[in-house]
N, C-alpha and C positions, 0 to 999 in steps of 0.2 A: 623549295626547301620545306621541313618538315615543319610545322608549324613550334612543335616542342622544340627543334633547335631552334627557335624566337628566342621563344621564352628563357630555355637557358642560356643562349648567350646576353639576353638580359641582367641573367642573374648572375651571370658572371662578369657581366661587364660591370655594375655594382660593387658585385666582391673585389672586384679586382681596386677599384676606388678606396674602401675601405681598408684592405691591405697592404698597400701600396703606402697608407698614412704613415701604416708605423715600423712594417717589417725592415726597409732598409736602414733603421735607427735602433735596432735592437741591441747589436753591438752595443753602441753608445751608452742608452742605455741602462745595460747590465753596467757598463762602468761607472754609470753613475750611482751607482745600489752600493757601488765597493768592488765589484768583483776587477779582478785582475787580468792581462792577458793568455794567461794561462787556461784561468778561469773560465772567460769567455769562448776559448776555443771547446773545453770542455763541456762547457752548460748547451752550446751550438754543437758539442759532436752527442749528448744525452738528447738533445733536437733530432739530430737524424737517426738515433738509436732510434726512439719512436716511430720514427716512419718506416724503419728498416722494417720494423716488426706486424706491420699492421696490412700491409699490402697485398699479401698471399691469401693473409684470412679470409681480407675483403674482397679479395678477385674470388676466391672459393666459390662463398656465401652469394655474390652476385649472381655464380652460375647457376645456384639453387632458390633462391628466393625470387632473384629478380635486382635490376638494378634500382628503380626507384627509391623503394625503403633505404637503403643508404646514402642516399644523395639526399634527402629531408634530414637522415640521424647526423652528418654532416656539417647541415649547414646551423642546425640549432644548436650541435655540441661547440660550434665556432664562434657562436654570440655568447655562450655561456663562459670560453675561456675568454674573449675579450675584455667581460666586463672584470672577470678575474683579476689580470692584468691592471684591469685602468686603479680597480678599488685598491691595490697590492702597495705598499709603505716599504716593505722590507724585499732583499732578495731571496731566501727558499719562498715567501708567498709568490712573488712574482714569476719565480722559475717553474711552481707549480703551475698557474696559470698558461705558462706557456709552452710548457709541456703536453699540456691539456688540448692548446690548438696545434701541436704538432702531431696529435692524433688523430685529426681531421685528413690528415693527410689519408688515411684509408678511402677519401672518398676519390681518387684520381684511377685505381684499374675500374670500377664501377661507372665512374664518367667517361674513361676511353672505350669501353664496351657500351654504351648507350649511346653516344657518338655514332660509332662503326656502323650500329645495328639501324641506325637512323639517317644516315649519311645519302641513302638514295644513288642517284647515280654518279656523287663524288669519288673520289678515290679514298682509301683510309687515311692518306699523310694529309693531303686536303681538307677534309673533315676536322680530323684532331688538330689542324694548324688555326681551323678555324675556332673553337671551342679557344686556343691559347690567342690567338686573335680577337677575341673579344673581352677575357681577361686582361689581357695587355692595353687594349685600349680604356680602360678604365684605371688602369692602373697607372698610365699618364698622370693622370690629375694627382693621382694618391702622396706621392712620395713631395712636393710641391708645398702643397695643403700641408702637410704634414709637417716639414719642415718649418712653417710659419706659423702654423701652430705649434708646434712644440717651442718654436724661438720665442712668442709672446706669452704660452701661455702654460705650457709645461708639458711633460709627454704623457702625463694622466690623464688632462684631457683629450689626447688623439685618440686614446684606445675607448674613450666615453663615445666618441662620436663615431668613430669605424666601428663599434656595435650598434647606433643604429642606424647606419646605412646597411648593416648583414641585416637586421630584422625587414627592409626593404627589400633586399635579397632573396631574402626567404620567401615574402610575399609572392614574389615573379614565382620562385619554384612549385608553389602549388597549382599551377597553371602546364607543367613538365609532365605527360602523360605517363602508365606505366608501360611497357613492353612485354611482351611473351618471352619465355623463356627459352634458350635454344637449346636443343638436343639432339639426340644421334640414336640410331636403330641399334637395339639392346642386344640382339646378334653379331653385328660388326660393329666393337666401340674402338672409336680413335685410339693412337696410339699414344704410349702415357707420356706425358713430358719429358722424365728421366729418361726415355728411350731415344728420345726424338734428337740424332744427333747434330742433323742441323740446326733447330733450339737453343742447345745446349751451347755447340762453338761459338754461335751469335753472344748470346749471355756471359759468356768467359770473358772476348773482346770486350762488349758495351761495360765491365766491370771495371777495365782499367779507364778507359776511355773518359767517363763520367769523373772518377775520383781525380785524375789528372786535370779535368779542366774547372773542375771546384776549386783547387787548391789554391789559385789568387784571388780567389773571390770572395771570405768571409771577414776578413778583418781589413777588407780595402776602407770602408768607412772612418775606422780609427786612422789608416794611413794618412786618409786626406786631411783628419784633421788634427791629428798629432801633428803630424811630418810637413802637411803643404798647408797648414792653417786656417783649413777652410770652414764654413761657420753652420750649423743645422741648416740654415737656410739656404746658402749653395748647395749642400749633398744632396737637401731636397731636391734641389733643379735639376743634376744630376741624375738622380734617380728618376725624375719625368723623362729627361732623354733618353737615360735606358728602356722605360716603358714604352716611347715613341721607335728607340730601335729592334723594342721586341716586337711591336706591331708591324709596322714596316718587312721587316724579317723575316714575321711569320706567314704574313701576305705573300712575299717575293718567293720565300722555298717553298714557300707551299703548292707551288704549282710547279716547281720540277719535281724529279724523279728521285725517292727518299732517298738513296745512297747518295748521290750529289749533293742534295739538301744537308744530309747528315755529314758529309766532307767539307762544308763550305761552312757551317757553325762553327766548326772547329776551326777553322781560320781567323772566325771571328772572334773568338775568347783569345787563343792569341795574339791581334793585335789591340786588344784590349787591355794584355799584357804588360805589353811596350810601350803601351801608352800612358798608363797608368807609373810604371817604372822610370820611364825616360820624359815623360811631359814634364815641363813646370808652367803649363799656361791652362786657364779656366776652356779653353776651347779646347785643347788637346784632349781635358779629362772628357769632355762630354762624348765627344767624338768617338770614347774608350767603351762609355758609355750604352752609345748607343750600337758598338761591335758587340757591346756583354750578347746583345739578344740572342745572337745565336747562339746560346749558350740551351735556354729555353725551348728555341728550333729544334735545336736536336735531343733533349727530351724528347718531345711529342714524336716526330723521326723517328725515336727508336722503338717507341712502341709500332708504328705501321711497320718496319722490318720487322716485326715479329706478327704481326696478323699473317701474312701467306705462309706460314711455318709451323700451324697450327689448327687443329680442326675450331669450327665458330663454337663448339660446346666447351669447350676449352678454351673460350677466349678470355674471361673474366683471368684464370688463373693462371694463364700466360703472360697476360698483362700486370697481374700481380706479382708474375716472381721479375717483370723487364723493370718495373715501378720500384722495388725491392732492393734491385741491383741500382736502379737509379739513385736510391735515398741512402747508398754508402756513401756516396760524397758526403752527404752532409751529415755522417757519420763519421769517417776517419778523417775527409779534406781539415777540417775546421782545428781539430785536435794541432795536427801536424802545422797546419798554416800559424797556432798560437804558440810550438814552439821556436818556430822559426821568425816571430814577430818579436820575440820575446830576446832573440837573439843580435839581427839586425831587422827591423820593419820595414825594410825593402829586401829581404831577401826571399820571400817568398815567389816575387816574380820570376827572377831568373828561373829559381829550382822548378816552378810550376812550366815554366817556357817551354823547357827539358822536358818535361814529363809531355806538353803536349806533341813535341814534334813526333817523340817515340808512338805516342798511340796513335799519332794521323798515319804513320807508316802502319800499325797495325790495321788498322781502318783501313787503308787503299787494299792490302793486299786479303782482309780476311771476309770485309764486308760484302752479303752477293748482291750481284746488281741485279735488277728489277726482272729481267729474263730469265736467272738463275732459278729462279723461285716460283710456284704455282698455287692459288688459291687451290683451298681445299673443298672440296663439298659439304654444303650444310642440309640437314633437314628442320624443321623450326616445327615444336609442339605449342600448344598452348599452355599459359599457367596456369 
């Protein structure tokens, strides 16, 4: 293995510690600052506005600069919105702050093109499951800690301490070499994205796909404990099981063949569903829990179906428009999920159920499997 991917899955295995504390508590939360469920879906669909926007840029910029420099800008801009957060009294400060780390999100097409190009003689789903693999294993611990800290001692301190476990983070990252940048012969350039009609159909599908399987997933926190009573400190648990089913997960698919892998998450978010909807016992939820992962899986998933669809100089902003398309979930899923919470707070599951079986049939019929498709040839310059 490459010695840089150590290092960063060190650094991710950290990050993932540190955010794991307080992400799956944000809901909560916001309602504690006042905000409403409405609100909440809101301020979480202005979250994935952020991401939506930021993804293209940064896959661009990676194909031009280089991936490094944005994986250091990063991870520093993500201890500066934490401490935001933890210092924040009121909600627009708090929302500021956390708008701030949902700009971080630009550093995910720049880390799946640093991955790819480092991966050696893995496959691309292999590689990028492992990168989510090692965030997820750290991100175990997170949500746990989190909860027991936020239960004793309030949820300003978690964001005090998941910044400095990122300044640990960041440490590891200085030790993540840089890359050469990749390129193509100035006489025959790839062909552009908007042409590439394979691309394109792929990115149509993964657009409902993603939003469908977000929709039961942001205000599940408030369900558990509005509706089945449960305390920070179980969701915490909860959320470690999740972490343990995204490792698990990302382990398991990651070594078949991405369209399967990417067909089999989705199975997982649906009985995640049902479980979450139809459970009333502390073991059903975690069980639900630890199906969420493939949810995660096939993120990473979707970006390897787009690596053979693409020339490598093209990779950064291929992965940025798949990243792009991924972060409408948590653009429109959240909005839609607060009116329907707002409505009844178990109605989101059902309607999400619906939404997912429709896109698993779009999925069987439009996804190509692994023969359909052929790496493209690269030539690789220096920077």
């Amino acid at each position: 293995m490459n010695r840089s991917l150590l290092w960063l899955g060190a650094a991710l295995f950290s990050w993932g510690i540190g955010e794991g504390m307080f992400m799956l508590f944000q809901p909560l939360y916001l309602q504690q600052l006042g905000a409403d469920p409405i609100q909440i879906g809101t301020i979480l669909g202005a979250f994935g506005l952020v991401m939506v926007l930021v993804h293209i840029p940064s896959g661009h910029l990676s194909d031009r600069i280089g991936r490094r420099p944005l994986l250091m800008a990063a991870w520093v801009i993500g201890i500066v919105a934490t401490l935001s957060m933890g210092m924040s009294r009121t909600l627009p400060f708090f929302v500021f702050g956390w708008l701030l780390y949902g700009f971080t999100a630009f550093v995910a097409s720049p880390l799946d093109s640093y991955v790819t190009a480092a991966r050696g003689n893995w496959s691309v789903a292999r590689a990028i499951t492992f990168t989510s693999f090692a965030f997820n294993a750290g991100a175990v611990l997170g949500p746990v800690s989190g909860g027991w800290v936020g239960d004793h001692y309030g949820m300003r301190t978690v964001f005090f301490i998941s910044a400095g476990i990122f300044i640990l983070s960041t440490v590891a990252m200085y030790f993540v070499e840089s890359q050469p940048i990749d390129g193509h012969d100035p006489e025959t350039p790839p062909e552009s994205l908007m042409h590439n009609a394979r691309f394109l159909s792929f990115i149509s599908v993964y657009f409902f796909i993603v939003v469908a399987l977000y929709l039961p997933q942001p205000l599940t926190p408030n369900f558990l404990q509005d509706v089945r009573g449960l305390s920070l400190s179980k969701i915490g648990v909860l959320g470690s099981i999740g972490g343990i089913g995204n490792t698990a997960l990302n382990f398991l698919l990651g070594f078949l063949e991405a369209r399967l892998g990417f067909l089999l998450g989705q199975l997982g978010v649906a009985a995640f569903s049902i479980l979450i909807w139809k459970g009333t016992g502390f073991w059903q939820f975690g069980l639900a829990y630890f199906f969420l992962g493939g949810y995660r899986v096939l993120r990473g998933l979707g970006v390897a179906l787009v690596r053979p669809l693409v020339h490598e100089a093209q990779m950064g902003l291929a992965y940025g428009v798949a990243e792009t398309i991924g972060s409408t979930s948590s653009l429109l899923a959240p909005v839609v999920a607060g009116f329907l919470y707002n409505r009844d707070p178990a109605l989101m599951y059902p309607v999400g159920l619906a939404a997912i079986g429709f896109v698993f049939i779009l999925s069987f019929i439009f996804i190509p499997r692994a023969r359909h498709v052929e790496p493209v040839h690269v030539d690789i310059m220096s920077e």
